[in-house]
C-alpha positions as CSV (number, residue, x, y, z in Angstrom):
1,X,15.4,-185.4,-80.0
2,X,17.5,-182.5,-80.0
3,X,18.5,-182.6,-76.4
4,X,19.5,-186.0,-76.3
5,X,21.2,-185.7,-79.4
6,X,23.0,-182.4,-78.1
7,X,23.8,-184.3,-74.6
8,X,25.3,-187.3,-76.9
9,X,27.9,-184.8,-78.3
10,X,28.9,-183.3,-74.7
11,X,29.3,-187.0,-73.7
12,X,31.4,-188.0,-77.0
13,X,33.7,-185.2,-75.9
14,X,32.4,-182.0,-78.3
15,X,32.4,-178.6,-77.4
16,X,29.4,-177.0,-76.4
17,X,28.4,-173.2,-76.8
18,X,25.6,-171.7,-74.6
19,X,22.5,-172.2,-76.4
20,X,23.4,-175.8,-76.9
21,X,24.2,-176.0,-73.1
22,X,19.9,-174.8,-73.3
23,X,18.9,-177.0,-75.8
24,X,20.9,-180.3,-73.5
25,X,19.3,-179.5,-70.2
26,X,16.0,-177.9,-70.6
27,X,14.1,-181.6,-70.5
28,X,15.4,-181.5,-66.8
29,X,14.2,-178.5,-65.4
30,X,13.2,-179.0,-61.6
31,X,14.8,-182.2,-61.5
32,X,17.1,-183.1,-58.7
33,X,18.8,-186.6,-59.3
34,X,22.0,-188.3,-60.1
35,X,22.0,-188.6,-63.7
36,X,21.1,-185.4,-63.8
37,X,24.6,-183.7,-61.9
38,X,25.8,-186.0,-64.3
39,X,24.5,-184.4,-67.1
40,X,25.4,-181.0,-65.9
41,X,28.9,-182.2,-65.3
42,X,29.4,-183.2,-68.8
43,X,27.6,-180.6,-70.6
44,X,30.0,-177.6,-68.1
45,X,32.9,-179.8,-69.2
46,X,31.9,-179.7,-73.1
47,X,31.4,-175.8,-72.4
48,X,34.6,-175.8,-70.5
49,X,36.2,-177.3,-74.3
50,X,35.4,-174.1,-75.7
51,X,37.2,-171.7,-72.9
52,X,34.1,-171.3,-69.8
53,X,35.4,-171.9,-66.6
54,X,34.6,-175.6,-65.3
55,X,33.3,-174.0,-62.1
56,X,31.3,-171.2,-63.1
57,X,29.3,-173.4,-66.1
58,X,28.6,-176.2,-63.8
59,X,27.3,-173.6,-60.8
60,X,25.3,-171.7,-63.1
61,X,24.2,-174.8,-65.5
62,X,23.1,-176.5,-61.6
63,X,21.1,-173.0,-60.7
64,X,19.4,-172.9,-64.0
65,X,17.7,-176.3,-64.0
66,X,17.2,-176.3,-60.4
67,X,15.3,-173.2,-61.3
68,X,13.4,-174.7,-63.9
69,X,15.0,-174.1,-67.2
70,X,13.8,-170.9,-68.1
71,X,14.6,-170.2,-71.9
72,X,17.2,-167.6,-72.4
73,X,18.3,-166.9,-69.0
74,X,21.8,-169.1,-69.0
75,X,23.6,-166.3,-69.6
76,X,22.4,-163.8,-67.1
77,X,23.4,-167.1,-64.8
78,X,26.8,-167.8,-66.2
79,X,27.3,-164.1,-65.2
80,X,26.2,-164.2,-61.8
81,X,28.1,-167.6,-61.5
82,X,31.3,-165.9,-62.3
83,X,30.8,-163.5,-59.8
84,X,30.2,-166.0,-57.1
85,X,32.9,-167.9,-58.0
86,X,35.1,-164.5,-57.9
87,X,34.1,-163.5,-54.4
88,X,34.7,-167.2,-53.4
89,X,38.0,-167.4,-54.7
90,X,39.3,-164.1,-53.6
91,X,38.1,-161.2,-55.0
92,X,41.8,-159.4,-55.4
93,X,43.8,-162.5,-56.3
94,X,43.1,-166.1,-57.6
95,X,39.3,-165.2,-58.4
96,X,40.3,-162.7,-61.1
97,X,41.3,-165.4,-63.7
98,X,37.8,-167.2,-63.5
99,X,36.3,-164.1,-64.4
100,X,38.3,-163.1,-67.1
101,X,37.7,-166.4,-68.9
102,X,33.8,-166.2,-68.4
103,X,33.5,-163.3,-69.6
104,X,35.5,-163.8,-72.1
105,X,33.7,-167.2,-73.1
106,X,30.3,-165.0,-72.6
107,X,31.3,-162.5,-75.5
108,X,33.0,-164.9,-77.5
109,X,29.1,-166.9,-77.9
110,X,27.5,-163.5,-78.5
111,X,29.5,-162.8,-81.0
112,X,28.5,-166.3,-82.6
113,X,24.9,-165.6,-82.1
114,X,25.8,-163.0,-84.2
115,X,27.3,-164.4,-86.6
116,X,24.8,-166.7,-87.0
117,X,22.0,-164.6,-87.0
118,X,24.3,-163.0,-90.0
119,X,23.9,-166.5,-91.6
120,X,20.5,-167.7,-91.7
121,X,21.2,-170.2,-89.4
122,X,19.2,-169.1,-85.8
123,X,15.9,-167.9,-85.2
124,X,16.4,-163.8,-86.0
125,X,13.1,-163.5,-83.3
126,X,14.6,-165.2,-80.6
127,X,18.3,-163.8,-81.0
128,X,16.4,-160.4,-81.0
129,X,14.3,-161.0,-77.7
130,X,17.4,-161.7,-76.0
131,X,20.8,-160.8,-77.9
132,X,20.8,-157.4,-76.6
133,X,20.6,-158.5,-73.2
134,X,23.5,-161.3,-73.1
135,X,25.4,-158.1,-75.0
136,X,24.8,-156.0,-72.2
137,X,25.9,-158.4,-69.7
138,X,29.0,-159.3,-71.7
139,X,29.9,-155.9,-71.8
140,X,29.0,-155.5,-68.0
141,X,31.6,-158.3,-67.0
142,X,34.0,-156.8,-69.2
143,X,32.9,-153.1,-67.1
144,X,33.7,-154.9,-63.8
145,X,37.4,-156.3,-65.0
146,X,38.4,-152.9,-66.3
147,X,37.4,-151.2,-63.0
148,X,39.3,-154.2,-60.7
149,X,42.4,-153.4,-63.3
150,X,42.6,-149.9,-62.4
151,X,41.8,-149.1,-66.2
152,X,38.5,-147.5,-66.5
153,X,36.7,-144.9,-64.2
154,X,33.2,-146.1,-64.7
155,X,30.6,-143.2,-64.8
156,X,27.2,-143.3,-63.2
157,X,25.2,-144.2,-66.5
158,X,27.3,-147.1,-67.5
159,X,27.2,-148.1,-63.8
160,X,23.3,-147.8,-63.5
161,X,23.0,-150.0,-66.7
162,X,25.2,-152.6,-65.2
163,X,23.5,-152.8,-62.3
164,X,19.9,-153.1,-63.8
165,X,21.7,-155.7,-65.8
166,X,23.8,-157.8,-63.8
167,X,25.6,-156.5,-61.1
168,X,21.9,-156.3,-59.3
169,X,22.6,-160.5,-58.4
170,X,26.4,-160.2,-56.7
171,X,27.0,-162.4,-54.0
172,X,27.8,-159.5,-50.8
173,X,31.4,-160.4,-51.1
174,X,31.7,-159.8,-55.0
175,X,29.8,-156.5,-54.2
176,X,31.9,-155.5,-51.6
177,X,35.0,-156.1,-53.7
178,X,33.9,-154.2,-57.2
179,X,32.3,-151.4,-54.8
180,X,36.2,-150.9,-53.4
181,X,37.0,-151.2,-57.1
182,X,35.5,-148.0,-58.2
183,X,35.8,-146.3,-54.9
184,X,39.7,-146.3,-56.3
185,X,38.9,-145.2,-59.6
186,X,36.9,-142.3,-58.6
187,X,39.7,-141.3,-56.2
188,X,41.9,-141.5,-58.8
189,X,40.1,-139.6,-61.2
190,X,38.9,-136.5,-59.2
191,X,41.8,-134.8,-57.0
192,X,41.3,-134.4,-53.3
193,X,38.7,-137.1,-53.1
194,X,40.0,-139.5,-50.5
195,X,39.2,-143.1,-50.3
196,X,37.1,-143.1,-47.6
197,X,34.5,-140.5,-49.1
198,X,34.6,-142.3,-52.6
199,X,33.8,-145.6,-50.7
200,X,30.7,-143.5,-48.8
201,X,29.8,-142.0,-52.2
202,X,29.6,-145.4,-54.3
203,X,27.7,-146.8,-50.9
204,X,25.1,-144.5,-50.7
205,X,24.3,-144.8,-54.3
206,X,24.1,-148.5,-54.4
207,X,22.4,-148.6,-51.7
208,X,19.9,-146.7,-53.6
209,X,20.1,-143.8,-50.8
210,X,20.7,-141.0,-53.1
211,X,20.7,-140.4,-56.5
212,X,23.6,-139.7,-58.3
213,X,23.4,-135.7,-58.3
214,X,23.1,-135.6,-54.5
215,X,26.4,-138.2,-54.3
216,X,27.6,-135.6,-56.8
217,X,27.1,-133.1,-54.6
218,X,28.2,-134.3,-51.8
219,X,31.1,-135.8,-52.9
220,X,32.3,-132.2,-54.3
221,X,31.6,-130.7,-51.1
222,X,34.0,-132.8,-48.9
223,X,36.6,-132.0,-51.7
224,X,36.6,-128.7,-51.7
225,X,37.0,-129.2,-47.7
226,X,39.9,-132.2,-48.0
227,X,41.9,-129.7,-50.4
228,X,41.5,-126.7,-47.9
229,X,42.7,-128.6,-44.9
230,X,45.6,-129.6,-47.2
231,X,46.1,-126.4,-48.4
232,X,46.2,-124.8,-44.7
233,X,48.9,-127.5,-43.9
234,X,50.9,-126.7,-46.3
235,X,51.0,-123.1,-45.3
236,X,50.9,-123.4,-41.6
237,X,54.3,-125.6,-41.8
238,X,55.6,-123.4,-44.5
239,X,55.1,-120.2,-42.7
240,X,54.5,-120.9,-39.3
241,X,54.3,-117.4,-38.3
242,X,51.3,-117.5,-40.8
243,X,51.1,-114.7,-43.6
244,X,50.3,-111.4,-43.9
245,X,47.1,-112.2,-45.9
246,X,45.6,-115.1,-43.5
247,X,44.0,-118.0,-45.7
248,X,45.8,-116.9,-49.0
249,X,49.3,-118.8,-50.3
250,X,51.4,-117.0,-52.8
251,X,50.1,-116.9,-56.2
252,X,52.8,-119.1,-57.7
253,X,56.8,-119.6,-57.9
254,X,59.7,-119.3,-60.1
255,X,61.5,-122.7,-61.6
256,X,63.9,-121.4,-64.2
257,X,62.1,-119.1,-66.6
258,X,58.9,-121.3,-65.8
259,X,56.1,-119.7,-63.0
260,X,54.8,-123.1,-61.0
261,X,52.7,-123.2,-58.4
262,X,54.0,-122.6,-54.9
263,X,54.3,-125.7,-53.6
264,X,55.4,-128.1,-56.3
265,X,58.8,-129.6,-56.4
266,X,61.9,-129.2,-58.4
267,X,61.3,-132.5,-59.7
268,X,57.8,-132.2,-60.4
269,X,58.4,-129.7,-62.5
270,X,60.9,-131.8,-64.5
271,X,58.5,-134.3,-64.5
272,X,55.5,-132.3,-66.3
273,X,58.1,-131.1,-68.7
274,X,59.2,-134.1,-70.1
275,X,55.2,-135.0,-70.3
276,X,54.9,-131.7,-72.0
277,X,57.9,-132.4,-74.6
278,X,56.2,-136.0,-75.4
279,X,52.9,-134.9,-76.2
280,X,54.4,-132.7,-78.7
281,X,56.5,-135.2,-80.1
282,X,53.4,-137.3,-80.5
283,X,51.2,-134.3,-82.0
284,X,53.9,-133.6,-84.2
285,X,54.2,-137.4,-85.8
286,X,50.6,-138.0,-85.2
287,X,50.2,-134.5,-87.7
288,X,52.8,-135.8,-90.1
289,X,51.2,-139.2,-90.4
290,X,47.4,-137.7,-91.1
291,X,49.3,-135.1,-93.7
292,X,50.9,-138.1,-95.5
293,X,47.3,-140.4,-95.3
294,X,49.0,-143.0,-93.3
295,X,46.6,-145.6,-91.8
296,X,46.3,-146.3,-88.2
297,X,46.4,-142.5,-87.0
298,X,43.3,-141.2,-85.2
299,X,43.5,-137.5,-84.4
300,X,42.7,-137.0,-80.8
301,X,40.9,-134.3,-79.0
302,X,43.4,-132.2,-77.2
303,X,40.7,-131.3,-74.5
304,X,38.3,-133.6,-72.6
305,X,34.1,-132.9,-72.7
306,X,35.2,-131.5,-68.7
307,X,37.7,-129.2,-70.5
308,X,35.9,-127.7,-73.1
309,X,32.8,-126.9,-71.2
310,X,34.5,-125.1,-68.3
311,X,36.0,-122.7,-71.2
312,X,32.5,-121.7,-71.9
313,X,31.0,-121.0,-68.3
314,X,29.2,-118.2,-68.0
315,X,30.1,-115.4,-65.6
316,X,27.4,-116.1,-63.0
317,X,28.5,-119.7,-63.2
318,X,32.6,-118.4,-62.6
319,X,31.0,-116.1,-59.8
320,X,29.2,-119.5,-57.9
321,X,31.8,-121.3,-58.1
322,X,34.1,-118.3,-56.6
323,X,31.9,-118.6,-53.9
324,X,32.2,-122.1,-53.3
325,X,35.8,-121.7,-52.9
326,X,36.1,-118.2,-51.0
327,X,37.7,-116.8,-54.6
328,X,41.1,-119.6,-54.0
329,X,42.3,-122.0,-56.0
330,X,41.3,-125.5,-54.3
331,X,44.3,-126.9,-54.8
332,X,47.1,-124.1,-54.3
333,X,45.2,-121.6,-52.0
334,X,46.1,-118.5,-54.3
335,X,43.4,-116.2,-55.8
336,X,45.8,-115.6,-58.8
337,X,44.1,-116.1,-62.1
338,X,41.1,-118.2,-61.2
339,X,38.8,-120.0,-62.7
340,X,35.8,-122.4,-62.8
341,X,36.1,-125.9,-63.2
342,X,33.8,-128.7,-62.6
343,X,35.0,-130.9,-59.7
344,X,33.5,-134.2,-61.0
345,X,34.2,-135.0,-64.5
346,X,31.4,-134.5,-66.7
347,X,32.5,-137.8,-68.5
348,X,31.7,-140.0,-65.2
349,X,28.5,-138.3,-63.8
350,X,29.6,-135.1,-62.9
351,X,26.8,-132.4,-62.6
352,X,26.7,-129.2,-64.8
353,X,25.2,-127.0,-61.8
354,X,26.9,-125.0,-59.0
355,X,27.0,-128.4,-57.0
356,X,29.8,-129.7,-59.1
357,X,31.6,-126.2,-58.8
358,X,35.0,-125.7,-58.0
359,X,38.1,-122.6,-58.5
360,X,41.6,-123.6,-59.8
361,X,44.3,-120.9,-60.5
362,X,45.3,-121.1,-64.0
363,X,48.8,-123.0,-63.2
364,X,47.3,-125.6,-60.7
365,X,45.0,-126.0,-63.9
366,X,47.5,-126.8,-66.2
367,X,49.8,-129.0,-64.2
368,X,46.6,-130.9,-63.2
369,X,46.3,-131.5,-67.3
370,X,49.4,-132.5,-67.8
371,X,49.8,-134.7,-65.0
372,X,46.4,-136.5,-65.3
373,X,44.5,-136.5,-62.1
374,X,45.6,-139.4,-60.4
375,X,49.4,-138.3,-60.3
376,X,48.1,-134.4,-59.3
377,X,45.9,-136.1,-56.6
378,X,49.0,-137.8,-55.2
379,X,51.1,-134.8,-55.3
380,X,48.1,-132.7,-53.3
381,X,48.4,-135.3,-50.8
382,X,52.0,-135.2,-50.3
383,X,53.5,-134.7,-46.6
384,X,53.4,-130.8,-46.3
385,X,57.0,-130.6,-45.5
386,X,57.6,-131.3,-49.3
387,X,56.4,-127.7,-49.7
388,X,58.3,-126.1,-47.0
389,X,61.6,-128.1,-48.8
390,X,60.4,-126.9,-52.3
391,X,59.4,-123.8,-51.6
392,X,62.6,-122.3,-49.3
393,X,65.2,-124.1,-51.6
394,X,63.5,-122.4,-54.4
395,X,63.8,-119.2,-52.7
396,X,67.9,-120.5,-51.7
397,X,68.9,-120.3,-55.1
398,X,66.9,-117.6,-56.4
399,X,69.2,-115.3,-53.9
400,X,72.4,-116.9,-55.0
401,X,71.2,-116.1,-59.1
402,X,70.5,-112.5,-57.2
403,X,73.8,-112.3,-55.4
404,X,75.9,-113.6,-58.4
405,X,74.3,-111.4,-60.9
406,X,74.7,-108.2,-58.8
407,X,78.7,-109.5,-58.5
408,X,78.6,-109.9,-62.5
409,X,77.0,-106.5,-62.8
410,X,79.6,-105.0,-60.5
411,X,82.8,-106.3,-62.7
412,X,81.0,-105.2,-65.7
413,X,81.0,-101.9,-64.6
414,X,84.1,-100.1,-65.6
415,X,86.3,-98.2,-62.9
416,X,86.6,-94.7,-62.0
């Protein structure tokens, strides 16, 4: 009764939603034959009405009988579907929109559940054995689309969910493609880790060769080396001679009335400046807004989980990490002003223990904050010329504001 009634409205040209694509095809589990592609067909195209991808529904509606029906489980196929369909398509170009629109077609039905559930009108036991799970995967297809936008840095706890969940089924190519995903992320959101060691980092984990505090680990390790290689570049073309103290770079420079680390550039400099003059624009109309009750204002923290905690470290902690770095900053090479900071982000996996450890001067620190760590990454990995041009034109003017200065003195003088 039900299913044929259900299949009559996919063939009359309703929409369909996913537990009615169930209730349609579940009297043809196993079976094989013409009429029943051509009930697929029709019942992806009534699911297509309502914004699922022709492609994916009809792959994942074909898997799911073929497999025999089992109740529940069309989602957890629509979402491996997409993914197949992705890595077919092209997983960096004309794949993406298939995605998007089954994942969006996925949440969209959960959110109906829901609202029927709400309602009276679905079996609350049955929405409960399941809803959480077609949730999760939802969100998990969401998970993957903000990684492949370059919008999210996924930590290791939402990742290991996801792949429990769903990512466990990708087709090699669809793995390969989201693995390369948050390889960039997690370059982009930890300074000094190149591509190539975030790709071997996300590897080894889903690979299952190492848990995530030994990729943690590891991954801080060839940091700390990356930056000091970068570091002794800088210097060697800087000072080719070397300096007096070998190892060590100068503490910091002067820009104006501004101290800045050694190797930045003038425009750099401009550039965090500017940042620095918006965020307190936005604090101070942000502040205004909450004083006057305004709606649509959310204070936000000023500091990050990472931020707060490395203020707190104890002194053995600040000593390990010293030791980790030979007392310099990691990113500058001085041994001005240091401190302990975690190399990983807590917020994505990053370890609390001397693993994770790393030293940044107290200027490095701040420009890192203001610049977010994708743009201070980029500037760490700069060719090392760019210091020897920033720091001796720096050092250029600063004897010509010596020179005129010492002129100015002398006129003011009066005669004898």
């Amino acid at each position: 009764g039900r299913a044929v009634a259900t299949l009559a409205r996919a063939s009359r040209g309703e929409a369909l939603g996913l537990y009615e694509a169930e209730w349609a095809l579940t009297p043809m589990a196993n079976a094989f034959d013409e009429s029943v592609a051509t009930a697929i067909r029709r019942v992806a195209e009534a699911c297509s009405r309502r914004g699922a991808p022709m492609e994916v529904m009809e792959m994942a509606l074909r898997e799911w009988v073929h497999e025999g029906c089992e109740p529940d489980q069309l989602a957890r196929g629509v979402a491996r579907a997409a993914f197949e369909v992705w890595a077919v398509q092209g997983v960096r170009d004309q794949g993406l929109p298939s995605l998007r629109a089954a994942a969006a077609w996925l949440r969209s039905e959960v959110a109906e559940d829901n609202r029927r559930l709400a309602v009276g009108s679905i079996d609350s036991q049955v929405l409960a054995a399941v809803g959480r799970e077609e949730t999760g995967m939802a969100e998990d297809m969401h998970l993957a689309l903000d990684v492949l936008d370059g919008g999210k840095v996924p930590s290791f706890d939402e990742l290991v969910a996801a792949k429990q969940r769903t990512f466990g089924d990708f087709p090699l190519a669809a793995e390969a493609g989201l693995q390369d995903a948050i390889a960039a992320a997690w370059s982009g959101a930890i300074p000094g880790l190149v591509l190539s060691s975030a790709a071997a980092a996300v590897e080894v984990w889903w690979q299952g060769l190492s848990d995530p505090r030994v990729v943690v680990g590891q991954a801080t390790m060839r940091v700390i080396e990356a930056l000091r290689y970068r570091t002794r570049l800088r210097v060697q073309a800087t000072w080719p001679g070397g300096l007096a103290n070998d190892g060590f770079a100068p503490a910091f420079r002067s820009e104006g009335d501004r101290l800045v680390p050694w190797f930045v550039s003038k425009e750099l400099v401009q550039e965090v400046e500017v940042l620095e003059a918006r965020k307190r624009e936005a604090s101070g109309a942000e502040g205004a807004a909450r004083a006057s009750n305004l709606p649509g204002i959310r204070e936000r923290p000023d500091t990050s989980v990472t931020e707060r905690k490395e203020g707190n470290l104890a002194s053995f902690m600040v000593d390990a990490a010293r030791k980790v770095t030979g007392g310099r900053c990691m990113y500058c090479g001085s041994n001005d002003a240091i401190k302990a900071v975690y190399v990983w982000p807590l917020e994505i996996g990053g370890t609390e223990g001397p693993s994770n450890f790393g030293c940044s001067c107290g200027l490095c620190y701040e420009f890192k904050r203001v610049l977010g760590p994708k743009r201070w990454g980029e500037v760490l990995a700069e060719d090392p010329e760019e210091a020897v041009i920033s720091w001796w034109t720096s050092q250029k003017e600063a004897d010509e504001e010596a020179r005129r200065r010492v002129e100015e003195l002398k006129k003011s003088r009066p005669r004898r």
